[in-house]
N, C-alpha and C positions, 0 to 999 in steps of 0.2 A: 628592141626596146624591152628592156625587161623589167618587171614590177615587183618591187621590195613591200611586206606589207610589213610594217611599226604598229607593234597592239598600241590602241588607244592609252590603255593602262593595265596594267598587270595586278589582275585579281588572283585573292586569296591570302594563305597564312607561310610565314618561313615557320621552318622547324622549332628555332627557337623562341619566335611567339607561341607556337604553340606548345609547347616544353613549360616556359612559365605559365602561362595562364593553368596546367596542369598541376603545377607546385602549390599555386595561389589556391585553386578549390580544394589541393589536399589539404592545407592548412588550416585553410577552414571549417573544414569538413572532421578533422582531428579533435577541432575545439567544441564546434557545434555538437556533436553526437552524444562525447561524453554529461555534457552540458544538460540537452534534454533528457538525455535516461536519468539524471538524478533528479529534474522534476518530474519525470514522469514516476519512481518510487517514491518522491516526496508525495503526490498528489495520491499514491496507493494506500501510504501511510493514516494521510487526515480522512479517507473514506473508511480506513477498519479503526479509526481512532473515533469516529462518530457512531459506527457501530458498537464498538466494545463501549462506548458511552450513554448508547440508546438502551442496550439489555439491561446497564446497572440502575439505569432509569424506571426500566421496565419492571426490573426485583425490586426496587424501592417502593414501586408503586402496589405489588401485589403483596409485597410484606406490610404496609399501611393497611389492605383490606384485611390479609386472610393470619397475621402474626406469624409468619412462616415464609421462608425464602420458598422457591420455587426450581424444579428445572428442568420443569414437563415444558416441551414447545409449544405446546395450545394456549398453557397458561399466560406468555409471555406473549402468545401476539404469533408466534411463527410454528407454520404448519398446524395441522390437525392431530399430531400422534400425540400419546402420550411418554414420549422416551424422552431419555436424558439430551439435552441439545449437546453433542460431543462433534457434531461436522457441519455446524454452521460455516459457510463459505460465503465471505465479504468478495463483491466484484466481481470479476470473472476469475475469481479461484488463485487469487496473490494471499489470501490469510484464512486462516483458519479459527473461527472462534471460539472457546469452549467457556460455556457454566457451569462452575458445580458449586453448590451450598452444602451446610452443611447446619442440622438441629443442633438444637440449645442445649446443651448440656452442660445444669449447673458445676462449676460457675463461670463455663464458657457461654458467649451468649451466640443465638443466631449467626452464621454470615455463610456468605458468597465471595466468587472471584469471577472475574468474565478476563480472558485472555485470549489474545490477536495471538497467534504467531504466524510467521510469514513460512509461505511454502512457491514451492516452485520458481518462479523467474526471480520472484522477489526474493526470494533465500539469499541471494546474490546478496543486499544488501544485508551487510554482517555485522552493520552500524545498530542495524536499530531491529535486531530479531524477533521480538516480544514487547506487549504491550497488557499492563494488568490492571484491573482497576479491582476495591474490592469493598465490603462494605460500607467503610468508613473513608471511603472517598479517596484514601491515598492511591497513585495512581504512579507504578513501575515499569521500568522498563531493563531490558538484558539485552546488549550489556548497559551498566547505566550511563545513558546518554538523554542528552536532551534534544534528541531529533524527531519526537516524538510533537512537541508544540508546536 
């Protein structure tokens, strides 16, 4: 007598299930990626855009008191030195922000600039390297793009 055993059922994958379903997460994996890295530079963007919006807020506020732009860090709210704010760093270090003013010299009047530029990872994006804002409220960018709002 001899005994023939018949699997119940035959578990698992053939090659070519699993060959596509391989294709299928490369695909989307292709789309996905590039996808979040550009919200993830947009989201870098509106953090040094609220920044560079907060100091010209700041100089606005300290030329109402004292008739004079400022661009000692104490004065502004950040740090205790008294040096030029030239390495402010928004986030963990995707922009770089700089103040400089500049006295009244008739018949030039007071002003300021506060500029984002992007450094390290964020360099990458070449779209939107620079962000300026400066006295009088206008507010640039290099190269000029509107990826900034």
């Amino acid at each position: 007598m001899s005994m023939r055993f018949k699997p119940a059922g035959v578990a698992g994958f053939t090659l070519v299930e699993l060959l596509v379903t391989m294709v299928v997460a490369a695909t989307l994996l292709a789309i996905a990626v590039p996808t979040y890295m550009g919200q993830v530079r947009r989201s870098r963007r509106t953090e040094a855009r609220t920044a560079v919006l907060d100091l010209a807020t700041r100089e606005e506020r300290y030329y109402s008191v004292n008739n004079s732009y400022s661009q000692a860090a104490a004065d502004l709210g950040y740090g205790t030195g008294t040096g030029q704010i030239l390495n402010l760093v928004v986030g963990n270090g995707y922009y770089q922000v700089t103040v400089t003013s500049t006295a009244a010299i008739p018949p030039a009047p007071a002003g300021f600039s506060v500029v984002a530029t992007a450094i390290g990872a964020q360099a990458k994006d070449t779209s939107c390297l620079t962000f300026t804002v400066d006295q009088t409220g206008a507010q640039t960018s290099t190269p000029a793009t509107d990826c900034w709002n």
